[in-house]
N, C-alpha and C positions, 0 to 999 in steps of 0.2 A: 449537414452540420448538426442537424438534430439527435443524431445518432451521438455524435462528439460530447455533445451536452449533457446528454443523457449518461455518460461512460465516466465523463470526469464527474459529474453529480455522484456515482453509483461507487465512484472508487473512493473520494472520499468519504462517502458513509461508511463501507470497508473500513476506511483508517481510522476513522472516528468514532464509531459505534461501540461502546462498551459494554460487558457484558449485563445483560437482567435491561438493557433501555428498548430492544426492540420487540415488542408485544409477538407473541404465540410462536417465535421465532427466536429461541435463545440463544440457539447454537452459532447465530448470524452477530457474533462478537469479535471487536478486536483485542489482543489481550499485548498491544504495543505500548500502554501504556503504563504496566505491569512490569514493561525492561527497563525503566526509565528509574526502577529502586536499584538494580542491577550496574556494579561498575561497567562504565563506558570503554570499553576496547574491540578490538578486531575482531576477535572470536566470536564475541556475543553479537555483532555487525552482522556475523556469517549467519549466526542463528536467526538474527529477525528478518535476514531475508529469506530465509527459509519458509520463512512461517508465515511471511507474509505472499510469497511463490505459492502457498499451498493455500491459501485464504482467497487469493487469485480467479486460482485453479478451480477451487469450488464455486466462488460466487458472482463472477464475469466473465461467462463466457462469451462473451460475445468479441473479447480482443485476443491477440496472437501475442504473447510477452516477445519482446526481441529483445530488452534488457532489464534485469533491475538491481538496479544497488544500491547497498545501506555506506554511509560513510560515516566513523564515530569522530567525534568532534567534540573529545575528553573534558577539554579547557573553557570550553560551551556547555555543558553540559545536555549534550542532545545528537541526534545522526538527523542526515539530510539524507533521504529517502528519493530515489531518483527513480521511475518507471517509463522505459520506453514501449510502445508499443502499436499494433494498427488493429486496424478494424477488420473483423472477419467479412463483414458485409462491403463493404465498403472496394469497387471495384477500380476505384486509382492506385489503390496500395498504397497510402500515406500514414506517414508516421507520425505519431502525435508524442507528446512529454508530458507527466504526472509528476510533480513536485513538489514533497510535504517534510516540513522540520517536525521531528519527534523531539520533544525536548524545549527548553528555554527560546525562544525567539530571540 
């Protein structure tokens, strides 16, 4: 379980972390919050999962994505950010959920 902890701690700094706040470490930015001047549609959905697939990719390795998806939620203005995924170490193979609103709560 400590691994767990450690994973959803690590991913929302990911989500959270904006750029120039993480000392000697710039490039360890999310720029999701930067979509959020950007009209809310599908398309742009596709792009922040993208980029956040790729923000992933680099900076938590240690889980296997088995899903993620952005939903836009125009009339909210905000998407709900859904991550499924497991742990590489982790030998039950259990699957865990990562769930963050970008945008208005």
């Amino acid at each position: 379980m400590d691994d767990y902890n450690a994973i959803q701690n690590s991913l929302y700094n990911i989500f959270t972390t904006m750029r120039g706040k993480r000392r000697f470490l710039n490039e360890f930015a999310s720029i999701l919050y930067d979509e959020l001047f950007e009209q809310i549609t599908v398309n742009r959905a596709e792009e922040i999962r993208q980029i956040l697939y790729s923000m992933l990719y680099r900076w938590e390795d240690r889980i296997q994505i088995l899903g993620l998806y952005v939903t836009p939620y125009p009339d909210k203005s905000s998407y709900i950010i859904e991550l499924i995924y497991s742990i590489k170490s982790d030998i039950n193979q259990s699957i865990y959920n990562f769930k963050y609103i970008l945008g208005s709560k």
